[in-house]
N, C-alpha and C positions, 0 to 999 in steps of 0.2 A: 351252929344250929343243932336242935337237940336231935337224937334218932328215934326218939319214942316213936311208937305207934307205927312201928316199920312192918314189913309185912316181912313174914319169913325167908328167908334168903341164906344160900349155899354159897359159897366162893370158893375158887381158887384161880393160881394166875398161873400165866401161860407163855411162851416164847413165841414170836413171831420170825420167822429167818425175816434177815434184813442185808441187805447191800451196802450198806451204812455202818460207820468204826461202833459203832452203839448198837449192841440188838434190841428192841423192843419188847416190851412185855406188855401185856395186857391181860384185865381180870373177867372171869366168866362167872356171872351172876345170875343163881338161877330162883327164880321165883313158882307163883303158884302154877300159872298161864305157860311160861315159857322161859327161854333164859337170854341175857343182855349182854355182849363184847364190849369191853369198853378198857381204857386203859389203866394198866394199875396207878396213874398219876400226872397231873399235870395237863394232859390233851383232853378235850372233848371229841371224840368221836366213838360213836355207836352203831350197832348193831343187833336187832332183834330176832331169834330164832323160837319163833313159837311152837306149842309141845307138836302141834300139827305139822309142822312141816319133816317132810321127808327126809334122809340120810344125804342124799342125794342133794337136796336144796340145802341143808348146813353145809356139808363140803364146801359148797359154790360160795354159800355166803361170809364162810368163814375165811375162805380165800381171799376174797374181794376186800372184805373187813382189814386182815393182816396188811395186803397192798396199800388201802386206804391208812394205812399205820407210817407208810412212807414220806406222804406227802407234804407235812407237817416244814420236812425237812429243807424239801423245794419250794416254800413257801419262806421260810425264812432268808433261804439266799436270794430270792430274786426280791426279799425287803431290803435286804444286804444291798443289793446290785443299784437300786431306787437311792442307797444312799438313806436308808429309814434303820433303825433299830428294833428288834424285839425280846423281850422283857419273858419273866417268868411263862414257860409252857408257853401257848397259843395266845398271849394276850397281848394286846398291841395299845400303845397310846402316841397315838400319829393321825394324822388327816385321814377321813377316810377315802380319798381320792387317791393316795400312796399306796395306800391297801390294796384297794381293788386293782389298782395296775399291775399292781404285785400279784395277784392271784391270775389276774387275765393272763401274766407272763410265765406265766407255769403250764408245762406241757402237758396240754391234756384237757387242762381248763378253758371254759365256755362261760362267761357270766351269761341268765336266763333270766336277769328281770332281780325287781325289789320288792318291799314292803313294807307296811309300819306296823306297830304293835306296842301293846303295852297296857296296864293295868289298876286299877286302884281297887280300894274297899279297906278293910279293919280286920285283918288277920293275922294270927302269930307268923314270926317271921320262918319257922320252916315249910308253913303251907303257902305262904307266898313265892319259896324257892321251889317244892314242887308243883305248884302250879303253870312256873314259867317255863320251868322244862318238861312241863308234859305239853305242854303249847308246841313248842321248838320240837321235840321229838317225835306229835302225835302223828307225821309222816307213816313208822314203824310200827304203830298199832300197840305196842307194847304198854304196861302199867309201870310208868317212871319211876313211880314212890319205893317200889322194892331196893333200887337203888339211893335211898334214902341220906344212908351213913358216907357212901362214898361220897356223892354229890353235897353231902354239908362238909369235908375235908377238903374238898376241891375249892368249895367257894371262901372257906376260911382262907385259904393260902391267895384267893382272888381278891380281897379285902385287904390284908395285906398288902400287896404288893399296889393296888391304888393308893395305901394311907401312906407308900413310900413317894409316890410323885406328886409333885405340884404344878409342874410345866407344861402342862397338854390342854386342849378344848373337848378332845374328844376319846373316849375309852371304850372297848371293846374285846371280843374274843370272837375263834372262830370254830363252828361246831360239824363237824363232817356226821353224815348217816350213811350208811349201805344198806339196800333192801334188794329186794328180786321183785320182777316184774310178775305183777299177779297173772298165774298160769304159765306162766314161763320160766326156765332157768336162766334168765340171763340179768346180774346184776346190777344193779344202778349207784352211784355215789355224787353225794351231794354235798357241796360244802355252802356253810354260812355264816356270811361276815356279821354278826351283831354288834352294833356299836350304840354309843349315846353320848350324850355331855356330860359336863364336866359339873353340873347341877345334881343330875342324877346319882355322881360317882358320889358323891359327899351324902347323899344318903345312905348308898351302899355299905360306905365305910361306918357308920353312925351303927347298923345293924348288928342287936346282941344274936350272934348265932345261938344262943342256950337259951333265951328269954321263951318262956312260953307264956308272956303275956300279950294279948291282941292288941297293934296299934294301928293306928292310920297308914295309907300310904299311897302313893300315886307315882307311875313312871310311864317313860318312855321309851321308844327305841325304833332304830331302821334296822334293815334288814336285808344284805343285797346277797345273792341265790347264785351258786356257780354249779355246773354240772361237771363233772371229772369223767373223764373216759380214761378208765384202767390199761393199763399196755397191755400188750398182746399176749404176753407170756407171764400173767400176772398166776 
């Protein structure tokens, strides 16, 4: 997917202490508005620190974010544990009734309810990807598109790794947010299982990420919503 017409943006990337043989890293992108945690690869999970928030509320938030950096981990053992497998980063091609048991059995997690969504009309294909994840992220209030280039590296490697399987009904990834409770310091994190079929994925894979020419398109998708409670000593 092309990166034209991206909006200006700083980067660099960052360490997270982890409890885990792997430390984590993740990249801090700062835009006009404010700036986005997210990770240098592979995971979806975010976090938006606008230029307005206090010293005070990034500390909290960047805490909470780093934590939310762990979970990824516990989510794949209790896929493990279910007897399911998971594939490149965060992307699962399993039932989504495996999933979510998988997530409900991770300590901490709360499923809070579903949804559906999805989209059509005639646009090139990088403003159909930022359109989707400003849907998905518009929680955070942030403007998605600054993240432009990373989010077309992400979903190339996402495309990929669908045009390697054949054996599934259903495909998906899972995308975490940490935000603060407006007027208050105390952080919230959210995860969400987005999945779809296997109709949908054969589009996905069809997608010239560099084409900026406008096609057709039409999808779908569910959406089921867990709420994470951080430990105590996060």
């Amino acid at each position: 997917m092309s990166d034209q017409n991206v909006l200006k943006a700083g980067r660099h990337n960052t360490l997270a202490a982890s409890s885990h043989k792997i430390p984590l890293s993740y990249t801090v992108t700062v835009g006009d508005d404010g700036t986005w945690l997210h990770p240098v690869d592979k995971l979806f999970i975010f976090a938006y620190l606008p230029n307005s928030a206090t010293a005070n509320e990034k500390a909290i938030l960047t805490s909470a974010f780093e934590a939310a950096l762990q979970v990824p981990n516990d989510i794949k053992d209790q896929i493990k544990n279910l007897g399911g497998e998971s594939y490149l980063g965060m992307d699962y091609f399993l039932d989504p009734d495996l999933v979510t048991k998988a997530l409900n059995n991770v300590t901490g997690m709360s499923e809070i309810g579903g949804s559906s969504g999805g989209d059509s009309g005639t646009e090139v294909t990088v403003q159909i990807m930022n359109d989707f994840f400003q849907v998905v992220l518009s929680a955070l209030g942030g403007d998605a598109s600054v993240m432009q280039s990373w989010l077309q590296t992400q979903m190339q490697g996402f495309q990929i790794q669908i045009g390697k399987e054949n054996n599934y009904k259903n495909f998906g990834t899972i995308v975490g947010t940490v935000s603060l409770v407006e007027g208050l310091d105390v952080p919230v994190t959210n995860f969400q299982y987005v999945y779809s079929d296997y109709n949908t994925a054969q589009w996905v894979v069809k997608l010239s990420c560099s084409s900026q020419t406008e096609q057709s398109f039409s999808y779908n998708y569910d959406v089921t919503n867990f709420l994470y409670e951080l430990p105590q000593n996060f």
